[in-house]
N, C-alpha and C positions, 0 to 999 in steps of 0.2 A: 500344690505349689502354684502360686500366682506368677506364670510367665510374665506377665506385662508389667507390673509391680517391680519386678525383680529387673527386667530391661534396665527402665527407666532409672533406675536406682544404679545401675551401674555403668549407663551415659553421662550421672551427675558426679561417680567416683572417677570417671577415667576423664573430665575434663579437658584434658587437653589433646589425646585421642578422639573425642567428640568433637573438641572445634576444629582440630585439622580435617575431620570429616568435615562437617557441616560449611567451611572454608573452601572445602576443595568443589562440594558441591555447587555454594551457592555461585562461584565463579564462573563454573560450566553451564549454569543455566541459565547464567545471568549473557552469556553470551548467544547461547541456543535462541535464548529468547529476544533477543535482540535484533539477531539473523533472521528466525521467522518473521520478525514485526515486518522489516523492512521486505524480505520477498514480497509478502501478504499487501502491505501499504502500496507497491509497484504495480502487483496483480489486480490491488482492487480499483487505483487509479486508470490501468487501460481499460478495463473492461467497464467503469464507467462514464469515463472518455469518450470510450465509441457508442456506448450507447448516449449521452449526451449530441453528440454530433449527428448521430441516427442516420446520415446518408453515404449509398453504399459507393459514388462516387464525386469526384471536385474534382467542376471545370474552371479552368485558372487560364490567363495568357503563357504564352510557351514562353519558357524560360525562366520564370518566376518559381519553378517549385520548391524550391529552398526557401525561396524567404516566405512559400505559403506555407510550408514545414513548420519554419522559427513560430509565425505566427501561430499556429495551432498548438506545436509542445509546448512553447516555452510563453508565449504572447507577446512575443516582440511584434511592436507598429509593421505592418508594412505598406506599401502603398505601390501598388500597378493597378491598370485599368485595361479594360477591352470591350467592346461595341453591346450595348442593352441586346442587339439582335440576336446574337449569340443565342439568350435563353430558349425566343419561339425555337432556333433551328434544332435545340437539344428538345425540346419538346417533339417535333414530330418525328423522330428517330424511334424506329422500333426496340421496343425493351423499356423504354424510359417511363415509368409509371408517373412521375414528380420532378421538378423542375423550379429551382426556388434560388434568385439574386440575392447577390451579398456587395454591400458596396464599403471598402475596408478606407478607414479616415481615421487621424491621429489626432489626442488630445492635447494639445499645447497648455505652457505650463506659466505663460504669463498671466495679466489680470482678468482677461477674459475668461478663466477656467479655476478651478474650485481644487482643481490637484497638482500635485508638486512636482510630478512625474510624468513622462507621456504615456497612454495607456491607450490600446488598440479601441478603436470606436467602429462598429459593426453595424453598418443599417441592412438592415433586410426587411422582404414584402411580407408583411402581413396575409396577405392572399394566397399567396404560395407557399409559403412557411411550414416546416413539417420538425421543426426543433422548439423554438420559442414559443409560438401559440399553445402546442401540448402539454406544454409543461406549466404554461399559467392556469390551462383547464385541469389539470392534474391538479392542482394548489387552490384551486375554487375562487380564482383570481377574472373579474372580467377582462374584456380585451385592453391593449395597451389603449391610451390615449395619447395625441400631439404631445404631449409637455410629462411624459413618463417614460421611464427608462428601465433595462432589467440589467442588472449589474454580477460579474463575477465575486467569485468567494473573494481574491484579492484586492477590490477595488473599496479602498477606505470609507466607505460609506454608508453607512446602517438604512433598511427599509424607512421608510418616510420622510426622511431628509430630503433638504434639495440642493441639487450637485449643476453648480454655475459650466456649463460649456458652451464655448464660441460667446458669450455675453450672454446666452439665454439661460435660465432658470429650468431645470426638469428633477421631477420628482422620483424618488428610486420608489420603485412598483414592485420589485421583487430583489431578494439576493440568490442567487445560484450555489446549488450545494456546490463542496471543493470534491474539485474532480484531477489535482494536480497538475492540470497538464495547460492552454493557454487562455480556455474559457474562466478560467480564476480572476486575469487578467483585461477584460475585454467588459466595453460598456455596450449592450445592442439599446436599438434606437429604431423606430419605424423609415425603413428608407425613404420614401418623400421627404420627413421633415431631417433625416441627414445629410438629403441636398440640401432644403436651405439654409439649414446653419450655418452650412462650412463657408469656415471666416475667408479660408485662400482656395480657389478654386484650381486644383490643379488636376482637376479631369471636366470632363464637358457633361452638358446634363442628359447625356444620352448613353453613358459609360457605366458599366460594372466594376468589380472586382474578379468573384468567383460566382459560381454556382453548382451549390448541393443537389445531388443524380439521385434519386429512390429508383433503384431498378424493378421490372415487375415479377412479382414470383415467377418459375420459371426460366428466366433467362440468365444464359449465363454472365457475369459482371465483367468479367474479361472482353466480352464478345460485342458487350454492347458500347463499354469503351473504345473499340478500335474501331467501332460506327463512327461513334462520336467524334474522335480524331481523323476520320476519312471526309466525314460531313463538315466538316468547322476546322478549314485549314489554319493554322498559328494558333491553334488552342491547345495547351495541354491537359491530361486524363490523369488525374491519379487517385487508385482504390485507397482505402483505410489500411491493407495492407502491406501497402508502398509506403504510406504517410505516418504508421506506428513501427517500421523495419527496422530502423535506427535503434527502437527503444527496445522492443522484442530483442533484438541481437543480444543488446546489454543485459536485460532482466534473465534471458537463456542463460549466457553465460553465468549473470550471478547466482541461478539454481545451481548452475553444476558447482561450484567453487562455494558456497554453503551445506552443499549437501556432504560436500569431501572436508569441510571445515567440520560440520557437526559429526563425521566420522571418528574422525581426531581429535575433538574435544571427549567423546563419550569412550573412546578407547583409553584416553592419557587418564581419563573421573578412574574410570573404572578399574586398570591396571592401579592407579594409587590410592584405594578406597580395598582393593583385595589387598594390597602387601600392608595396609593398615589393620586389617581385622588377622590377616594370616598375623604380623606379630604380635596382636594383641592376644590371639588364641593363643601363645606361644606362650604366651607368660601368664594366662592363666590355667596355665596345665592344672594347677594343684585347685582350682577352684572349680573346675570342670570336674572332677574327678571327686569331689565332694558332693557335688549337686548328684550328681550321677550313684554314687554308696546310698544317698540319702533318698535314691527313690527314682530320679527322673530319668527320662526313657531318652534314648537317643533322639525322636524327635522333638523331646522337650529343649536339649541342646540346642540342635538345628532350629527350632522356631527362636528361641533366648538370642540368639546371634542374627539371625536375620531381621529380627524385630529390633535391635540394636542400630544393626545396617539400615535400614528403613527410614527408623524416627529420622535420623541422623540428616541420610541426604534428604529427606521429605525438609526436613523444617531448613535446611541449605536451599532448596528448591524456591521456598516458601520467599525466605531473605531478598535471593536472585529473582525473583519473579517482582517482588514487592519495589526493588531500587530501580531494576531496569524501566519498569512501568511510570517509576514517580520523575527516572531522565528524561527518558521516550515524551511522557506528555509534557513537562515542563520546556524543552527544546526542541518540540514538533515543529514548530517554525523554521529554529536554526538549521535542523534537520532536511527540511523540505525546501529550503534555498540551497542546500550544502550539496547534497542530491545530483546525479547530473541526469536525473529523470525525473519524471513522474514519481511523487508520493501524495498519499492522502490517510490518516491512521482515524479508526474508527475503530471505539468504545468495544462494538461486537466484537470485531477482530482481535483485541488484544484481551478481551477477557476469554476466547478460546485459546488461544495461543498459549495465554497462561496457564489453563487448564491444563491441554496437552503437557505444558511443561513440566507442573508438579506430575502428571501420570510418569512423567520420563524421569523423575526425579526417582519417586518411589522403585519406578523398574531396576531405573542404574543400582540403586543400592541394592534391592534384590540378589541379580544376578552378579553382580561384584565380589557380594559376601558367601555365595550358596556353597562354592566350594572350600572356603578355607571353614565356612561352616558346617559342613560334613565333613571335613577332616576331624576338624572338633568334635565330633558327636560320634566318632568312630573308636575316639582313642579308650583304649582300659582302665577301668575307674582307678586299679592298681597301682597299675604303672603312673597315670598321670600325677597319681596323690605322691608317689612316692621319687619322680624324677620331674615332677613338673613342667612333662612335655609331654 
């Protein structure tokens, strides 16, 4: 007897038993999968993030760290300034391996500028630079020139265009992967010629913004911060892990509150996928009970019903995996404005995600059905043919 033959042949007779499986399935997974996208999108945005930003500490003027915050997750403009001196005195402080300005300017949205929105304008040294320069030699890019510019995933403007700011023409030299977080956002620029652009001068040309710390192996990040803050009074310190805390808190939490969500999704599948096949064995006592005279072996039962349960959530699995995927990518935008973090969704990530999923698909049915599928495969060929229970 051809178990698999015989399944399928009677997922196509009990129709409407089949679709409330396959219904109940594709729902649960289509939500599981949803869930993980988003964990996964979170996770792989900070940990991009920080490796993007690459430095283990940002020295900022005190007071400002909020809005050096805003400007990092989210890339809102911001603008404070503090003395060029600053950098030497963070350079000869022990522990400091690197030492690299940033000087933060906003893009105005009149006729002088090519954008419709203000958008964080970033100059930084070239000479010092341990973010930008690596990342052009990583891309087999030469170094920047005066009149080229390297633009976030966000900023409307495709490689070799040229993007009007303060009245000057510069060319986009590179676009930066999306890393969700404020470098999406932000236009860098070699700092000398972001002094001379800026249309309103409202810092002096001896003034910074921040400055990115590489500390040197060895030392601890804590220890060389509270240097730095001992040496450079009205400077504030703050590590990568003060500056993503806000987000970590959030992402923490929404592990626990998916994990205890995907609990209760696979408990409610699973409790209503067994009371579907426990009545569906019920009523066919008398057909079980024939298969069974005619030859087949209690685990040919047990396999007839599991392999039922299987197809069933597997191609439910399949459906949920298939629409979640075709939302997720069609409103990845919407999604990633909607967000009160960090997202970035990547191809890899959602074709494992989906994998696991169908694996969780097939299990759920599995173990859903195994018991009300050994009850079946227990009962008396007898008895069943003749009370069709």
């Amino acid at each position: 007897m051809n178990i698999h033959w015989f399944a399928l042949k009677n997922l196509r007779r009990n129709k409407f038993w089949t679709g409330i499986t396959v219904g109940i399935s594709a729902v649960a997974i289509a939500s599981i999968f949803t869930s993980f996208i988003i964990v996964a999108g979170i996770g792989y945005s900070l940990e991009v993030g920080v490796e993007r930003l690459g430095a283990d500490l940002i020295v900022y003027p005190s007071g400002k760290g909020q809005d050096l915050m805003e400007a990092i997750q989210a890339g809102s403009p911001a603008l404070f300034y503090m003395s060029n001196r600053t950098v030497d005195k963070v350079r000869e402080i022990k522990g400091v391996a690197k030492a690299s300005p940033e000087l933060f300017l906003k893009t105005l949205t009149m006729a002088c500028c090519s954008l419709a929105v203000p958008y964080q304008l970033i100059g930084f040294d070239p000479e010092s630079d341990f973010f930008i320069m690596p990342w052009l030699k990583r891309h087999r890019l030469e170094g920047l020139a005066e009149d080229e510019i390297i633009i976030g995933a966000d900023v409307p403007f495709p490689r070799g265009e040229d993007l009007k700011i303060f009245g000057r023409s510069f060319k986009v030299k590179g676009v930066l992967e999306r890393t969700g977080m404020g470098t999406d956002k932000t236009i860098y620029i070699p700092l000398e010629t972001a002094r001379i652009i800026a249309h309103k001068r409202e810092f002096r040309a001896d003034e910074i913004s921040s400055i990115l710390v590489k500390v040197d192996a060895g030392y601890d990040i804590h220890e060389v911060a509270a240097r730095i803050r001992k040496a450079v009074p009205g400077a504030g310190v703050m590590t990568l892990s003060q500056l993503l805390r806000s987000v970590k808190v959030i992402f923490d939490r929404m592990k626990i509150m998916i994990s205890l969500v995907f609990l209760v999704i696979v408990a409610l599948s699973s409790a209503s996928i067994m009371g579907i096949f426990y009545a569906m064995g019920k009523e066919r006592g008398a057909e079980i009970g024939i298969l069974r005279s005619l030859g087949a072996k209690k685990k040919d039962i047990l396999s007839l019903i599991l392999l039922e349960s299987i197809v069933s959530t597997f191609s439910g699995g399949v459906f949920g995996v298939l629409l979640s995927a075709f939302l997720v990518y069609n409103f990845n935008a919407l999604l990633s404005r909607s967000l009160p973090f960090p997202f970035v969704l990547t191809s890899g990530g959602v074709f494992r995600i989906g994998v696991l999923c169908l694996l969780i698909s097939g299990l759920l049915g599995l173990l859903s059905a195994f018991y009300p599928a050994w009850e079946s495969s227990r009962r008396d060929p007898f008895d069943a043919i003749r009370y069709g229970a």
